[in-house]
GUZAPA-867729 format. One record per residue: y, x, z of N, C-alpha, C in turn; residue in three letters; residue number from 1. Coordinates in steps of 0.2 Angstrom, whole numbers. Layout:
N
PT    nyy    nxx    nzz   cayy   caxx   cazz    cyy    cxx    czz    r    k
PT      Y      X      Z      Y      X      Z      Y      X      Z  ALA  NUM
...
END
This chain:
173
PT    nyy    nxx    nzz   cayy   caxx   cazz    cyy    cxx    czz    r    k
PT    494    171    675    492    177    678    498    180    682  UNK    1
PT    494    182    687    504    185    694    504    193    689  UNK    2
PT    512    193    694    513    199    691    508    207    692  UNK    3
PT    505    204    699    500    210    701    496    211    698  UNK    4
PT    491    209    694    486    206    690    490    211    682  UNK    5
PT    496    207    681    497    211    675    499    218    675  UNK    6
PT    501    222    681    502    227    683    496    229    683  UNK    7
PT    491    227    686    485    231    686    481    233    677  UNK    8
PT    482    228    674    479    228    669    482    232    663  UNK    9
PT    489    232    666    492    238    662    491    244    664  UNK   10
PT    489    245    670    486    253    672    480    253    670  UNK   11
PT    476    249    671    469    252    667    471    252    659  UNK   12
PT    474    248    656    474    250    649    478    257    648  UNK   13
PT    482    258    650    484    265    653    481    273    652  UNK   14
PT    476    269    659    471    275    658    466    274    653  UNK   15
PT    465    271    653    460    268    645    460    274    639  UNK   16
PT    466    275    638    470    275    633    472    282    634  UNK   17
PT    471    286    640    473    293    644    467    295    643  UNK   18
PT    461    293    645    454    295    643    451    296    637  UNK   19
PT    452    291    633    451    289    625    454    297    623  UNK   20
PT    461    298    624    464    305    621    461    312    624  UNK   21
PT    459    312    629    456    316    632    450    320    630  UNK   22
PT    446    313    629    441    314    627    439    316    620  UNK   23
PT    445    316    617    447    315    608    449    321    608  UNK   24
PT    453    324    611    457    332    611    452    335    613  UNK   25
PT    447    336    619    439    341    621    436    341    613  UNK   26
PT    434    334    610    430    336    605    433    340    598  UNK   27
PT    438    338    598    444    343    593    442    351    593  UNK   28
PT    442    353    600    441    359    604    439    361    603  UNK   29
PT    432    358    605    423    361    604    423    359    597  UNK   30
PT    424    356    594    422    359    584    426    364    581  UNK   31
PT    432    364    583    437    368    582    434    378    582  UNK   32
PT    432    379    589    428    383    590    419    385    587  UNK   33
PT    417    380    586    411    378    584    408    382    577  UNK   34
PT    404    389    580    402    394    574    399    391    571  UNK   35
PT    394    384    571    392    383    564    396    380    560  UNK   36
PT    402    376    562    408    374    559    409    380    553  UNK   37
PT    412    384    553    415    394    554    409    396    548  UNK   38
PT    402    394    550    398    397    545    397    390    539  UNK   39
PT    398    386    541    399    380    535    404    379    531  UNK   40
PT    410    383    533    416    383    529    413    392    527  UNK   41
PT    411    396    528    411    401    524    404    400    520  UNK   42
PT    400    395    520    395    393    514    399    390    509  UNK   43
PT    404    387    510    407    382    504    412    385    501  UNK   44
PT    414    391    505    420    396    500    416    400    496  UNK   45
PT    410    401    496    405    408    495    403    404    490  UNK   46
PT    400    396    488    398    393    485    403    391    479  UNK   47
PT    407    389    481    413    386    479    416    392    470  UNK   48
PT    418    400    476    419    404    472    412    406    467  UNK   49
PT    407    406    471    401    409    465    401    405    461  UNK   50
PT    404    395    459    400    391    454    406    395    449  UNK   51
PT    413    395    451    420    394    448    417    403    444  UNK   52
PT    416    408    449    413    414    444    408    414    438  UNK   53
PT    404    412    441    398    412    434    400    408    428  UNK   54
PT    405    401    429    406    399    424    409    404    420  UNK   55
PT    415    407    424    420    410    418    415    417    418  UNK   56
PT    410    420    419    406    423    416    400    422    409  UNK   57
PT    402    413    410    398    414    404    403    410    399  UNK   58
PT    409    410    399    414    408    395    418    415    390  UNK   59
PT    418    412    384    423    417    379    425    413    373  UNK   60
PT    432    416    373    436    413    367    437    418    361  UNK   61
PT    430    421    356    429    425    353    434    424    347  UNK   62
PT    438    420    346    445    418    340    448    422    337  UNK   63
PT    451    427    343    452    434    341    453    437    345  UNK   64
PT    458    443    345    458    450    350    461    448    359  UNK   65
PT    466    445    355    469    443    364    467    440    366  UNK   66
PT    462    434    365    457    430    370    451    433    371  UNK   67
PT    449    438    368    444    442    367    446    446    374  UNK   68
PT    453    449    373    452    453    381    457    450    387  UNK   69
PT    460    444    386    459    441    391    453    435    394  UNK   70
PT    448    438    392    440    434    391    438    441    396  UNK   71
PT    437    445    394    435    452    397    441    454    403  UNK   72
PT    445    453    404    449    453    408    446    448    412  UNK   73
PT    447    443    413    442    437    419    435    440    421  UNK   74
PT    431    441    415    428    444    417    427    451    423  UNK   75
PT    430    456    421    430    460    429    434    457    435  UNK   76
PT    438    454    434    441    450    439    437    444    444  UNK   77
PT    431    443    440    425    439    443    419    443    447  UNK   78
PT    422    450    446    413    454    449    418    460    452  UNK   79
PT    413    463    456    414    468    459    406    473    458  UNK   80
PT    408    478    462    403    485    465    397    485    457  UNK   81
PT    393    484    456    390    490    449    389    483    442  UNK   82
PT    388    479    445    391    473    438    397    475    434  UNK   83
PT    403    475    440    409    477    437    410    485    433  UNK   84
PT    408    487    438    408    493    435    406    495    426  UNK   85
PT    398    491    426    397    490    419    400    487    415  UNK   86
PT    402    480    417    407    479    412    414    481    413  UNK   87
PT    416    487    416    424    488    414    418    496    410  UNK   88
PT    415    499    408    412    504    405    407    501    397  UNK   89
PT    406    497    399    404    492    392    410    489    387  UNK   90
PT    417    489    391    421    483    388    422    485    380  UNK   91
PT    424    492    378    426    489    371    420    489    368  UNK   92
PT    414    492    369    408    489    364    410    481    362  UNK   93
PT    407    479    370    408    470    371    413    468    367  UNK   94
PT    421    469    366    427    468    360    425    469    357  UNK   95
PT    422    474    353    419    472    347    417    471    344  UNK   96
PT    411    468    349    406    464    344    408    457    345  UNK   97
PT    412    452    350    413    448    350    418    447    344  UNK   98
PT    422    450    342    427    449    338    422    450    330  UNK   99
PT    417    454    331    412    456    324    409    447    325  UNK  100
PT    407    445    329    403    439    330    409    432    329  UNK  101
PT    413    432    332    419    429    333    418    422    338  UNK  102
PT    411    423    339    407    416    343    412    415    349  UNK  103
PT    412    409    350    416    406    357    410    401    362  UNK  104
PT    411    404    369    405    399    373    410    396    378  UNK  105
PT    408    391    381    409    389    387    403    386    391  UNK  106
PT    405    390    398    400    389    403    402    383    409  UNK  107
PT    396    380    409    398    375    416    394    375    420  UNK  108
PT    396    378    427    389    376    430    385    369    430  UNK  109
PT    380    366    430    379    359    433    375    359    441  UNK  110
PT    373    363    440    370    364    451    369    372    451  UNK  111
PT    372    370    461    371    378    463    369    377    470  UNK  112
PT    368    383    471    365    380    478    366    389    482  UNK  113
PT    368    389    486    367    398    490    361    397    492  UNK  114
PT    357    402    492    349    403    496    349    408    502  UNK  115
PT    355    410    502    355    415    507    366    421    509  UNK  116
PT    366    418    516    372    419    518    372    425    522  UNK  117
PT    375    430    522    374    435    525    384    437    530  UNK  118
PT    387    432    534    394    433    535    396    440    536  UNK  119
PT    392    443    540    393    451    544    395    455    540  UNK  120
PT    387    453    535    387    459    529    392    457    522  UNK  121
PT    398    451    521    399    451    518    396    449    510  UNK  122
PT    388    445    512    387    444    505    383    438    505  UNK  123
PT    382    435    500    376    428    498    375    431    490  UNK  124
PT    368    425    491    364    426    486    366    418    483  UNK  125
PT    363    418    477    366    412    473    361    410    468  UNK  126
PT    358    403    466    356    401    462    360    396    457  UNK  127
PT    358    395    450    362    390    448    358    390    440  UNK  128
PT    361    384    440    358    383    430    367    379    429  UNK  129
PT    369    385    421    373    385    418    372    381    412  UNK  130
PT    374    377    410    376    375    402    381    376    398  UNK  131
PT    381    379    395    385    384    389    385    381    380  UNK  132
PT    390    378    381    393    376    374    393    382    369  UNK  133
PT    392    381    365    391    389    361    395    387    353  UNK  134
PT    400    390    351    403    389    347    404    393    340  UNK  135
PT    400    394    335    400    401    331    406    399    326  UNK  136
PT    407    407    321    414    406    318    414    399    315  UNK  137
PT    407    400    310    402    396    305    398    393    307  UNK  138
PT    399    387    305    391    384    307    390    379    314  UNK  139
PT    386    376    316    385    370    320    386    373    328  UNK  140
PT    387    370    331    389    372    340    383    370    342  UNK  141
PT    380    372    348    376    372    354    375    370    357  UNK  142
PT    372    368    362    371    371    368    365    372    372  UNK  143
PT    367    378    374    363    382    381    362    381    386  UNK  144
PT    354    380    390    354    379    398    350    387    397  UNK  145
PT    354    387    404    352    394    407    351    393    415  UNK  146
PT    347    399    417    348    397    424    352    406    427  UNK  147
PT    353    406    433    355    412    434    355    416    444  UNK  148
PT    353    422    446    351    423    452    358    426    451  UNK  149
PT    363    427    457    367    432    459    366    433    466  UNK  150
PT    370    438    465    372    442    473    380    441    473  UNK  151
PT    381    439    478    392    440    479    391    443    483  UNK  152
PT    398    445    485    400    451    489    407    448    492  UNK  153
PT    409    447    498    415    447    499    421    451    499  UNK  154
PT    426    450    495    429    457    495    437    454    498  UNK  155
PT    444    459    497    449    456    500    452    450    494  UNK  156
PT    448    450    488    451    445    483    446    439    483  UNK  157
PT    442    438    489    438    433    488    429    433    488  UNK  158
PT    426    431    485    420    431    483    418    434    478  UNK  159
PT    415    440    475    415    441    467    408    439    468  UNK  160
PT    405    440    461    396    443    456    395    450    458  UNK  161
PT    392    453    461    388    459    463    383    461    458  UNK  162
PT    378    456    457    373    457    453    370    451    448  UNK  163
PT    369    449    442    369    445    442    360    445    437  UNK  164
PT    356    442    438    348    439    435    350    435    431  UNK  165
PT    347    433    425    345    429    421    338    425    425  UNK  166
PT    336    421    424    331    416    427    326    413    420  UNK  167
PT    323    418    417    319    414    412    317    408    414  UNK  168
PT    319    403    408    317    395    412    309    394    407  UNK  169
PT    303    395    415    297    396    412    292    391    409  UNK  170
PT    288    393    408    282    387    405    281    386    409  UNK  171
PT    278    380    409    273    376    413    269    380    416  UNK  172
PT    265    378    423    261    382    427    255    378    428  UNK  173
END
């Protein structure tokens, strides 16, 4: 091969290779920018936080008094606007029958899904079925499938519970 040939072909690989980046840094760009990008990543934080809230919703370490209200403490820390409200106005009832009862649960989500995003307005809606280990003082442990609607709300600590439904899991149709 002459040296002209190898000179040439190192220019084209060159540019080759000046292209290839070019066209690699444009598409970086355009996704970077890219509002459904923006709305897909605020589906998976809003998801993400609702599955991680509901669990410690249906979770409590009924043993005794200080996990009772570091149990109740998560709890408000999971919800905001009239959920929260109720349970910071419920709470020492709540303490004390947990502690009367002394029962211990653990919630896991197994599937969630958002059924509705709202970015503007700061809210999603939420589905999910929770399974819930259920632990009494006495006697045999459990478990619970439940299913559950919420509402979150975006606040400046994240995503909380707004509202939350029960989902009776129904008879047959």
């Amino acid at each position: 091969m002459s040296a002209r040939a190898k000179t040439l072909t190192g220019w084209a690989a060159l540019l080759a290779a000046v292209l290839v980046c070019a066209l690699g840094g444009w598409s970086y760009a355009a996704a970077r920018g890219d509002d459904s990008l923006a709305y897909a990543k605020s589906r998976d934080a809003a998801l993400a936080a609702g599955r991680s809230q509901l669990a410690r919703l249906n979770s409590m370490d009924g043993t005794d008094a200080a996990r009772i209200d570091a149990g109740l403490d998560g709890w408000l820390r999971a919800t905001a606007g009239p959920l929260h409200d109720q349970l910071k106005s419920t709470r020492t009832e709540d303490a004390a029958s947990f502690r009367t009862a002394g029962t211990s649960a653990r919630g896991t989500v197994t599937d969630a899904a958002l059924t509705a995003l709202d970015e503007r307005g700061g809210t999603a809606e939420l589905i999910a079925t929770v399974e819930v280990r259920v632990t009494p003082r006495t006697g045999a442990a459990g478990t619970e499938r439940k299913r559950f609607e919420a509402v979150l709300e975006r606040t400046d600590d994240g995503w909380k519970v707004r509202a939350l439904t029960a989902i009776p899991v129904g008879a047959a149709t």
